[in-house]
N, C-alpha and C positions, 0 to 999 in steps of 0.2 A: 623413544619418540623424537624426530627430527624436524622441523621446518624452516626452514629457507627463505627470503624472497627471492625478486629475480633476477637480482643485480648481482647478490652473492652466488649464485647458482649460474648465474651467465661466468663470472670469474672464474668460478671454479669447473666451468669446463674451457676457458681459456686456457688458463694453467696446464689443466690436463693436456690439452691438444698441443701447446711448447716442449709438455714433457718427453709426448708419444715422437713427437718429431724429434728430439735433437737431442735426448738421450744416447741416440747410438753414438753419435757424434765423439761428446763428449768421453764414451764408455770405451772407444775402438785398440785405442791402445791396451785396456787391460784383457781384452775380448780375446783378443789377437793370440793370447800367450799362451793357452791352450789350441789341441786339435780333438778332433771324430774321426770315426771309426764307423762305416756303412758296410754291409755286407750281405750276400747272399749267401745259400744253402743250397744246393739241389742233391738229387740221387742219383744212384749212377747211371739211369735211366734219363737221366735228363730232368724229369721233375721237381717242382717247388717243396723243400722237406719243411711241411709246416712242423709248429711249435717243438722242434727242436731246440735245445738246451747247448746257447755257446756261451764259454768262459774265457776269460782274464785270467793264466793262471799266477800272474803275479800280484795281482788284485784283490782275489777271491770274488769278483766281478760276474755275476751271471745276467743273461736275459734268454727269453723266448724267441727263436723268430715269429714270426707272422703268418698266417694263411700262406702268404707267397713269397715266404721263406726268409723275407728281409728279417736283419737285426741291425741294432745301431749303438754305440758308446761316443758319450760326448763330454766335453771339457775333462780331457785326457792332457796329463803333463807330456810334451815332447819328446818321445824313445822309443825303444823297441820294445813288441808286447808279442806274446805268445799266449794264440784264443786254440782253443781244443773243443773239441765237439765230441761229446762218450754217450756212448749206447750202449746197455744192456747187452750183453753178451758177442759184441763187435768194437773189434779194432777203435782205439781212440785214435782222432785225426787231427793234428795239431800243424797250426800254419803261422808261420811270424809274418808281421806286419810294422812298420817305420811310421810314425806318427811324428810330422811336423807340426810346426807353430802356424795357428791359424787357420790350416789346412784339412781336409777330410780326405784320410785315408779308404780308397774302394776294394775292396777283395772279393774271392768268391771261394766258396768252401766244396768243393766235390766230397760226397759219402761213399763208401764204399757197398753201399746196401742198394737195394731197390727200392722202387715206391712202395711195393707190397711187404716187404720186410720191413722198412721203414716206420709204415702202419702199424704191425705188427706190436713193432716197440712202443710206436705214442700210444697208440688207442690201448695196450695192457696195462700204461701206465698211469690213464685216464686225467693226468694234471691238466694237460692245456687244453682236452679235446670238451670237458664239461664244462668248466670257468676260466677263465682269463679274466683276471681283471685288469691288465691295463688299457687302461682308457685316455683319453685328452680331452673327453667333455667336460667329466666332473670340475675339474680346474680350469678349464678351458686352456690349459699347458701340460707339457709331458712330462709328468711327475707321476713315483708309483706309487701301489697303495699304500706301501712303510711310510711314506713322505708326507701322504698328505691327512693332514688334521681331520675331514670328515667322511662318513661313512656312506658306502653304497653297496649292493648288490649287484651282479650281473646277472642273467640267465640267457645263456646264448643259443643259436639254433640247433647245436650239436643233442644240448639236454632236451633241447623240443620233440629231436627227431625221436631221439629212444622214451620220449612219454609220448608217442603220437599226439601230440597236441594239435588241436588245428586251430584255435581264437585265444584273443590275447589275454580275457581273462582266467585259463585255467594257466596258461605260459606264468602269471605273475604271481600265482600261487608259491610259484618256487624263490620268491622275497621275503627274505626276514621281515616277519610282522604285519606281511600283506594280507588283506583279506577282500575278496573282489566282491565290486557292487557293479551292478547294470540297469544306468537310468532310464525312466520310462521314455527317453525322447530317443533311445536309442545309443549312447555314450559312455564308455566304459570310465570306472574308477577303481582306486584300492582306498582301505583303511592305512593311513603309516604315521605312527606314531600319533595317535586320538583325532589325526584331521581328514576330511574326504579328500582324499588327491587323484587328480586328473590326469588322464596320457595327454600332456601338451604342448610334450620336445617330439622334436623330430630333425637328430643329428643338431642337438644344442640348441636349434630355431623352432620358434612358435609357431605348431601345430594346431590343428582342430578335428575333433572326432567326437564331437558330443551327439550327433547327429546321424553323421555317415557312418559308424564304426572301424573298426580295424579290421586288416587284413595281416596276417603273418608272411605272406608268399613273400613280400621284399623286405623282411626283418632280418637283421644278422643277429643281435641282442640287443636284451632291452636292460638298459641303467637305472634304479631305483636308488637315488636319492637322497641319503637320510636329511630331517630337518629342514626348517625354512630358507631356503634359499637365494632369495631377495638381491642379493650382492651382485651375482654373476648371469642371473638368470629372467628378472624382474616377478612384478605381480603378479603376469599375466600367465605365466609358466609356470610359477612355483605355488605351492600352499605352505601354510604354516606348518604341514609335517610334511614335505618336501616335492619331490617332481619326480616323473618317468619319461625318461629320454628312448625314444626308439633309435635304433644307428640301422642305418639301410644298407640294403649288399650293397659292395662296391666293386669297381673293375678291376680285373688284376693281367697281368701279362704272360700265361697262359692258356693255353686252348683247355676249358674243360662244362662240365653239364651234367647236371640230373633231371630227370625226369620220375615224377612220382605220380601214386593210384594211391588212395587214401580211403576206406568204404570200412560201413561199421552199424551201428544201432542208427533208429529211428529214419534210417534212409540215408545215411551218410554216402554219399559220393564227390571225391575230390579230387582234381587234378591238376600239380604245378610242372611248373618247367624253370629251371634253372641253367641259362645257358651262356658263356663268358668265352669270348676270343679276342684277340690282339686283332686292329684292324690292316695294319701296315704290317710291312717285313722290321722294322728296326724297333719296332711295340709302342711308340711313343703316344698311336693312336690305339684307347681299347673300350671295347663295346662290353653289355651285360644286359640282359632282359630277363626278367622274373616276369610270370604268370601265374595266374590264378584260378579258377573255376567251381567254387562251392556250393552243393546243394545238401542239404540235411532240414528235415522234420522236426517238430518240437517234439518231446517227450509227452507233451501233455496233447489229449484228443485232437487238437487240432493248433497247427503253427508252421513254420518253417523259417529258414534260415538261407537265401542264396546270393550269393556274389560274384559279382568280375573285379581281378583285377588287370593290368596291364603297370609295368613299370621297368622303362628304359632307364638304361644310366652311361655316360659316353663320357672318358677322358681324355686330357691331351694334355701331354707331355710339349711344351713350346722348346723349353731348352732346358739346360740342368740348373734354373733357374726358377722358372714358371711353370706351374701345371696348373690346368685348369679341368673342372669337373661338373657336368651336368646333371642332373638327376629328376625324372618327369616322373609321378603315378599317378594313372585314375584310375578311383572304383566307385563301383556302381552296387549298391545291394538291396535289396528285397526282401522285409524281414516281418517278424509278427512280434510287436512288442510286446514285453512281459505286463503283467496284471497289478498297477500301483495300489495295494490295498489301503482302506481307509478303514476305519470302525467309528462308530455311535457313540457317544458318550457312555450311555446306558445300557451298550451292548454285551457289557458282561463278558467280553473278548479280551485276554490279556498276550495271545502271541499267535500265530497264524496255527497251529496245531488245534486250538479250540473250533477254527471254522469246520462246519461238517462234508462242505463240498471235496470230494473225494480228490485225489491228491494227484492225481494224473487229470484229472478235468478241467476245462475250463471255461469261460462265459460266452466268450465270444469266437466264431467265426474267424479264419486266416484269411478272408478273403479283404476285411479290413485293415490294409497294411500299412507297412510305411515304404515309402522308396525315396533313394536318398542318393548322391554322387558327388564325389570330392576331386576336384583338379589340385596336385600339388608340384610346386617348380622349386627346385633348389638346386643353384648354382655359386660355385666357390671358383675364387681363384687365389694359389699359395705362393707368393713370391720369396726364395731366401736371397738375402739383400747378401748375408756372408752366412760363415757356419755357425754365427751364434744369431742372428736375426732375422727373423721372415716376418713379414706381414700374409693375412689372410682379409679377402675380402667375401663377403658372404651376402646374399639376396634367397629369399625365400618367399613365393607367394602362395598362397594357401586360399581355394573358393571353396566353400563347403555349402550342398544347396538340398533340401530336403523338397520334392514335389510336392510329396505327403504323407502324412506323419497321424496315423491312427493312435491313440493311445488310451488304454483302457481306463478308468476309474472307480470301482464296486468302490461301495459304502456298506459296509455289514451293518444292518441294523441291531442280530441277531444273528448266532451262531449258526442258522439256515436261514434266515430272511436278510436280500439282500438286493440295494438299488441299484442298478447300472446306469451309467454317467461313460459317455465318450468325449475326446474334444479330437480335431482332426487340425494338425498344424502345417502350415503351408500352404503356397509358396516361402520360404522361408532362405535367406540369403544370406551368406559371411562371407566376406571377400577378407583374408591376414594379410597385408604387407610388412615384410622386413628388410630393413637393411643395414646391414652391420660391418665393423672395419676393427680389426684387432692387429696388434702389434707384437708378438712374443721376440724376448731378446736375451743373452744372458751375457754379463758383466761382474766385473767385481771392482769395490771398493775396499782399498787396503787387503784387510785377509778374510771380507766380507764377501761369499757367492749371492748372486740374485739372481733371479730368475725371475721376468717380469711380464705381464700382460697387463696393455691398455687398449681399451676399446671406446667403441660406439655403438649406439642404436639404436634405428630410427622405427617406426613402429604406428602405421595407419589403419585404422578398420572402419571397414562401413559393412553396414549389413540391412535388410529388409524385415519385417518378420509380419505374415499374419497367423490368424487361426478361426477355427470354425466351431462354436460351443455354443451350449441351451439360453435362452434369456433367461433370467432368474435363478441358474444355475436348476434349472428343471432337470428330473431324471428323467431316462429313457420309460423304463418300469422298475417295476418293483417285483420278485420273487420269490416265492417258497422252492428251496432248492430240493426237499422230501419228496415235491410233486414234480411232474415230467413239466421239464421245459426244455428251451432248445437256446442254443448259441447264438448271440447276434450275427446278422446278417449284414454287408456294407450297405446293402438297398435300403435295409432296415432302419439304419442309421443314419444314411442320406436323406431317408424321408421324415424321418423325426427333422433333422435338422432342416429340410425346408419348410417344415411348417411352426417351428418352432425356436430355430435357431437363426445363427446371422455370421456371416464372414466380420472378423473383428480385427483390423490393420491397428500395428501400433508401431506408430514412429522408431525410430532405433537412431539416435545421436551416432554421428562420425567422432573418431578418438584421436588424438594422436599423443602416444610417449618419447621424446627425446631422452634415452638415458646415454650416462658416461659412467668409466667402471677404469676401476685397476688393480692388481692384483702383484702381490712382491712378495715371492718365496726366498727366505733368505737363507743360506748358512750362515748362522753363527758358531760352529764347527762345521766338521763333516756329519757329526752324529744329532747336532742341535739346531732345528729349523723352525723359523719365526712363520708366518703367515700376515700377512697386513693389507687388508683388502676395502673398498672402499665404491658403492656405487652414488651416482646421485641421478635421480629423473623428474623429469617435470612432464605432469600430467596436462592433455588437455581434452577436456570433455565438451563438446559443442555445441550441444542443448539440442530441445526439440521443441514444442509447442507443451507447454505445461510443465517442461522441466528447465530451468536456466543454467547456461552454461558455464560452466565454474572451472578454476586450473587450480594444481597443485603440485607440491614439489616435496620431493624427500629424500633422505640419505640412509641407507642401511650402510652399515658395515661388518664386516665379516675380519673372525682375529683368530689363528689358529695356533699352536706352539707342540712341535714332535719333538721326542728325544728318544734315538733309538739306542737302547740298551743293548744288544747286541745287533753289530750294525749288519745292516740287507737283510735282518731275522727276526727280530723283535724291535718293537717301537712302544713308546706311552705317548699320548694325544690329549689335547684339551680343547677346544673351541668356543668363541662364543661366536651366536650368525643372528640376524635377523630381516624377517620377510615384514609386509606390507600387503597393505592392499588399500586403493586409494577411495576416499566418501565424499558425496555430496555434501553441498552446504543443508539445512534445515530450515524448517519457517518454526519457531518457538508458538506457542498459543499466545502470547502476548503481542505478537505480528513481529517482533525483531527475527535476526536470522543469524543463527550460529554455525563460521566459518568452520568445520570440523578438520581436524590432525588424520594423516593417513593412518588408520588403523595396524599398529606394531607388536612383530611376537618377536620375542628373543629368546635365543636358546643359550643355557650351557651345556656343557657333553663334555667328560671324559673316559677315557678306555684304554684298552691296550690291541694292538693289530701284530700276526706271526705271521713269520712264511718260513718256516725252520724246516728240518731235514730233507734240503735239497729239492723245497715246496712240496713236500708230501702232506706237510700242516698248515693248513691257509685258518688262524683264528683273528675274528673281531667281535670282542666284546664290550660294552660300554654303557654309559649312564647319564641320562639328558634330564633337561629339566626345561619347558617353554611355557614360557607368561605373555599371556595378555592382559595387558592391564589397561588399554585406554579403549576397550570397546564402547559403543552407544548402549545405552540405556535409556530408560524409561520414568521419571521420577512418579508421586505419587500425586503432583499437579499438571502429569503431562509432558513436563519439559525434556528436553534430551539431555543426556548429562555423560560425558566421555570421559567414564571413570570404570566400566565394567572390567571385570576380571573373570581370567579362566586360565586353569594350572593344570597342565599336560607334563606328566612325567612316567620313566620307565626304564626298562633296562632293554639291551637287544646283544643275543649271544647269534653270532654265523660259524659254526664248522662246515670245512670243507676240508676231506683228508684223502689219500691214499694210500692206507698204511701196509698190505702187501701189493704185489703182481695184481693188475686186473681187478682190484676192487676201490671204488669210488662212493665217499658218505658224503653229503649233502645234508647241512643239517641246521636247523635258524627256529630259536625261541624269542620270542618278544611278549614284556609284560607293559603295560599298558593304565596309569589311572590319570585320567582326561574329567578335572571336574570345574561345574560352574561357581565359583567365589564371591562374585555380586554381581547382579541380574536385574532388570525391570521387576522382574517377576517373583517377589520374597521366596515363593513357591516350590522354584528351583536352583534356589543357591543349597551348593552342596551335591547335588546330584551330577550326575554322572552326562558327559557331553554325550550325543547322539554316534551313531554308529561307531564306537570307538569299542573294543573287545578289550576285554581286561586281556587275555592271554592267549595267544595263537602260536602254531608249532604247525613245521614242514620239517619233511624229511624224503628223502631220494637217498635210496644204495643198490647201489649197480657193481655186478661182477661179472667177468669174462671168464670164461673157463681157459685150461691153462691146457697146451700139448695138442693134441689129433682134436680137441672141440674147441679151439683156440678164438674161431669167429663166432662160438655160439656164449650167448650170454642172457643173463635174468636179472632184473630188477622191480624191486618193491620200493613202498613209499605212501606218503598219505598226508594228509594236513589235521590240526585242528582249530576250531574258531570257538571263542568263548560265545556266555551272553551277550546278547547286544539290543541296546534299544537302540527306537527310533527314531524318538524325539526326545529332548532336555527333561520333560515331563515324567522322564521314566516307567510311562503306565502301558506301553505297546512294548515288547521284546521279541525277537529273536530267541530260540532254544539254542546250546552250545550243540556243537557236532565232531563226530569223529569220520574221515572219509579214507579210506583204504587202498591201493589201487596196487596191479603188478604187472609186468609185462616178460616178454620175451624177444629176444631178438636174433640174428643172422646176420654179421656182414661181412661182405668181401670186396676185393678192388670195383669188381664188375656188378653188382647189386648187395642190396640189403631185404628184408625184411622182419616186419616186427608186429607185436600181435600183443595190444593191451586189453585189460579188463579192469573198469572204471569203480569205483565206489560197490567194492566187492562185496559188501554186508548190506547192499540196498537199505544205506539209512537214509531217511529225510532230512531233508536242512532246507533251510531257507538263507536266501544273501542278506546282505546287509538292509534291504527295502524293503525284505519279505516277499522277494519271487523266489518259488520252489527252483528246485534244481534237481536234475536228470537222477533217477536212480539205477541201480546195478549196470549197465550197458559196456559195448567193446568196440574198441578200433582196429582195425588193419592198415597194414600200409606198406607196399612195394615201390624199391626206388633203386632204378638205371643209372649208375654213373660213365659216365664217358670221358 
């Protein structure tokens, strides 16, 4: 736990803003004494040979290219290097290249193969085409996963495509220790590691989708996070068991596009378009539009699911200096919110399988919905100052606007007697603004490497909010579900609420966080790397009528320490991180007012992370421990007391292997015990925190057949989720579940298609809130590449 005033807090981002500035300065002469290495790949077609495999051979130096074939090596000693490019049953292609001081050597690699042969190779080999995990958000610098102290997930669109996924909560299924919930306002989450975490990155900046949901049409992959991550990311993005970063397609510099048909159970019809060209002859300028069009039924009597999306995204290339990148999407969707169940004290109901209303039915009417649409802007500009320092400037704005927001509420009296309760929310408004300024540089001291990021972030939200509910929290009716009744109706519910409800506006405070942040990866070898990270922010809340405006200020910091045991293969990792969230002051019963500390979880975690046999073995396994220890409480004369405690610990294993030709395991257990330590409530100390699963298991294996059936391929897979309650009280639960699925696929240069079937043992389960979820059902889905 951290606090500040605001003299020391102003200082210390004085400091910071001296450092960001004139570190280079200072660093330039040791900066200089190394060079990079940039390069491209194509086929002999002309083509970008994504994640192809180039080497260093005097190095023992590997990387991946990219979708569009780039690769890069940096802080390279001065000389001559020889990089080789091997494939699978073709000619190795090796090219010398002179690396100067300071300098960045350009080259380009011609293959001897085609695009289709090419494929052939990656997709049998399935490393780069299911996971990649490098990334630049988790760190917000280019460091790999051996390197870096904390843990994440990826699941990119490739594994989407071959699980026909089409919404993001079955997508996050495929995250170690994920287990998805879908809130009744319409807002996606997972379980990770015993806390509810929200999707509220989007490309490293503050998102919203609590309201408007997700679309995948503009998704590349999504980042899962492990632990609180407060340092890099703030409050507002992270939870105490960490964040989900969406990364959006982005432009690249050739001409290419798919087109897909998507149709399946309950009325499934979908169709994307994916389409990307250079706009100029010299590629500096490049276009990409993603599309969307979703219609699908609920499984249950009555509901549905439909969306638009639209999202452009436009580059420019200024000089070999500056590029800058635009990125626009709106979607609009249409949806039937799931059934927030409630139960009676005395209802004798202890998990949703006791209720007797049949399991595909449901209360109400689709025609009571929600409709919802999200304007999102996010614009970057990357400037490299030399080959070891760029700056990035970044602006994000985010409206998220709900017209109206039906949401269901049953109260089970009894396991067939049951009250219905609606509230109808909206108009309802959140305008995010962000804006952020980072620094990445890399320097050394004596025989010390650094690698550094400093940033800013400024961070304004206003928003509106009303809703429309019963006076006295009146139910709608009351029913015996044994005897014939019918579905609410919107008219139905509209006229209950005008004669008995009332439109109810509540104020919503404007915010604003100024946070500062920095980040220094050190070598202290080649093989032994420091981590020393440091944010500070100051909160302001603005008040409204009955609540007073209050500021606050705090420091997380983030400490991380790798040492790889066999280097670019094996690593051991330890961290401590901690997140936040920021609390109003109190009025005590005695009339004084007690200033509250932002509420602080801190994690330790240690593990070990592989990528051994030529990345055939991508392993991360590890073991955390996160304490709260100054939450609010409850005394037994009333007063507040910010002393609560809660102990989340566990372990979390991810395989990801390819151990022959053309076969691909995907595989992530996490154990899980999340309990309350002291509480207001005597009641619940000791039990078990709310939606937190002791034990959940994913799995995906995919294999391609080998020879004359080379593009035809099959894969199985399936999750499990432990118990779960739903409150601290532990007397509501969720039943554990086992869910099954397998699919079949077809691809070639010029189309794919693929043909799943979902939860093949049609078992019931319920999410995390207790909405049922779809049983046995299939997808299809045909896709044009050009």
């Amino acid at each position: 736990m951290f606090s500040y005033s605001p003299i020391r807090i102003s200082f210390l981002l004085i400091t910071l803003f001296i450092t960001v500035l004139y570190t280079p300065l200072f660093a330039r002469e040791d900066i200089e004494k190394n060079g990079n290495i940039h390069g491209a790949v194509t086929t002999s077609d002309g083509t970008a040979a994504a994640f192809v495999t180039v080497q260093i051979k005097s190095l023992s130096k590997g990387t991946l290219t990219n979708e569009e074939g780039h690769f890069s090596f940096s802080r390279l000693k001065p000389g001559s290097y020889t990089l080789s490019v091997s494939l699978t049953g073709y000619e190795t292609i090796e090219q010398t290249v002179e690396v100067k001081e300071g300098k960045t050597a350009k080259l380009s690699i011609r293959l001897t193969v085609s695009r289709s042969q090419l494929q052939e190779v990656v997709v049998s080999s399935a490393r780069g085409r299911l996971v990649n995990k490098n990334t630049d958000y988790v760190a917000r610098m280019p460091i790999s996963n051996l390197e870096n102290p904390q843990v994440y997930s990826v699941v990119n669109k490739e594994l989407l495509k071959e699980q026909v996924v089409v919404d993001a909560k079955e997508a996050l299924r495929n995250a170690v220790g994920a287990a998805p919930v879908t809130y009744p306002a319409g807002g996606l989450a997972i379980s990770s590691r015993g806390f509810v975490t929200s999707v509220n990155a989007r490309n490293g900046m503050e998102t919203a989708s609590s309201r408007s949901s997700i679309d995948l049409g503009n998704v590349e992959r999504l980042e899962v996070i492990k632990g609180p991550s407060g340092t890099l990311f703030g409050s507002t993005i992270s939870s105490f068991g960490g964040l989900v970063n969406l990364v959006t397609k982005k432009p690249f510099d050739t001409f290419k596009g798919e087109a897909a048909y998507t149709f399946g159970s309950f009325g499934l019809q979908r169709v994307t378009a994916d389409i990307n060209t250079p706009v100029n002859q010299d590629k500096t300028v490049l276009f990409r539009l993603n599309t969307a069009v979703n219609r699908q039924n609920s499984f249950l009597n009555y509901g549905h699911n439909n969306a638009y999306l639209v999202a452009p995204s436009l580059s420019y290339k200024v000089n070999d200096r500056l590029t800058l990148l635009a990125d626009l999407e709106y979607l609009y969707t249409d949806q039937s919110r799931v059934m927030y169940t409630r139960t009676a004290a005395n209802s004798g109901i202890t998990n949703p399988a006791d209720i007797k209303l049949p399991y595909d039915q449901t209360l109400y009417l689709d025609d009571a919905n929600a409709r919802a649409f999200a304007n999102k802007l996010f614009l970057q500009g990357q400037y490299r100052i030399s080959d070891n320092w760029s700056t990035t400037t970044l602006f994000s704005y985010v409206s998220e606007n709900a017209i109206q927001s039906y949401q269901y509420y049953p109260t089970w009296l009894t396991d067939t007697t049951v009250a219905r309760n609606v509230l109808n929310y909206g108009p309802i408004h959140n305008d995010y603004t962000n804006f952020q300024q980072n620094v990445n540089g890399t320097f050394h001291t004596g025989r010390l490497r650094h690698r550094l990021l400093a940033g800013v972030n400024y961070r304004y939200f206003h928003g509106t909010f009303n809703y429309t509910g019963s006076r006295n929290n009146r139910f709608i009716d009351t029913i015996n579900i044994r005897r014939s009744f019918t579905a609410l109706s919107k008219a139905q519910i509209d006229q209950f609420m005008l004669n008995y409800g009332s439109m109810q506006p509540s104020a919503v405070s404007d915010q604003q966080t100024l946070s500062a942040y920095a980040s220094d990866v050190v070598n202290i070898t080649d093989r032994l790397i420091a981590m020393l990270s440091l944010r500070a922010d100051r909160f302001n809340y603005k008040g409204v009528k009955g609540t007073d405006a209050y500021k606050q200020t705090s420091l997380a910091p983030k400490l991380g320490l790798v040492y790889e045991v066999i280097k670019d293969q094996v690593s051991v990792f330890g961290n401590y991180m901690s997140g936040f969230q920021n609390m109003a002051p109190v009025n005590q019963p005695d009339g004084s007012q007690l200033a509250l500390d932002p509420v602080f979880a801190n994690q330790w975690e240690g593990g070990v992370k592989m990528e051994a046999f030529s990345k055939k073995l991508n392993l991360t396994a590890s073991y955390y421990n996160i304490t709260i220890d100054n939450a609010t409480r409850t005394d037994a004369n009333l007063f507040t007391i910010q002393d609560g405690k809660q102990v989340s610990k566990g372990m979390e294993v991810e395989l990801i292997a390819s151990p022959v030709t053309g076969l691909s395991i995907i595989a992530g257990y996490a154990y899980n015990d999340n309990k309350i330590i002291r509480a207001s409530d005597k009641n619940i100390e000791g039990n078990k925190a709310a939606a937190a699963p002791a034990n959940v298991v994913n799995v995906w294996i995919s294999y391609r057949l080998p020879g004359v059936l080379k593009n035809l391929g099959v894969a199985a897979g399936g999750n499990y989720v432990d118990k779960v309650y739903l409150a601290t009280d532990n007397k509501y639960f969720m039943p554990s579940y086992t869910i099954v699925n397998g699919s079949l696929f077809y691809d070639t240069d010029q189309w794919r298609f693929d043909l799943k079937l979902n939860n093949i043992g049609s078992r019931k389960n319920w999410d995390l809130y207790g909405a049922p979820q779809a049983l046995r059902n299939f997808a299809g889905s045909v896709t044009f590449k050009f």
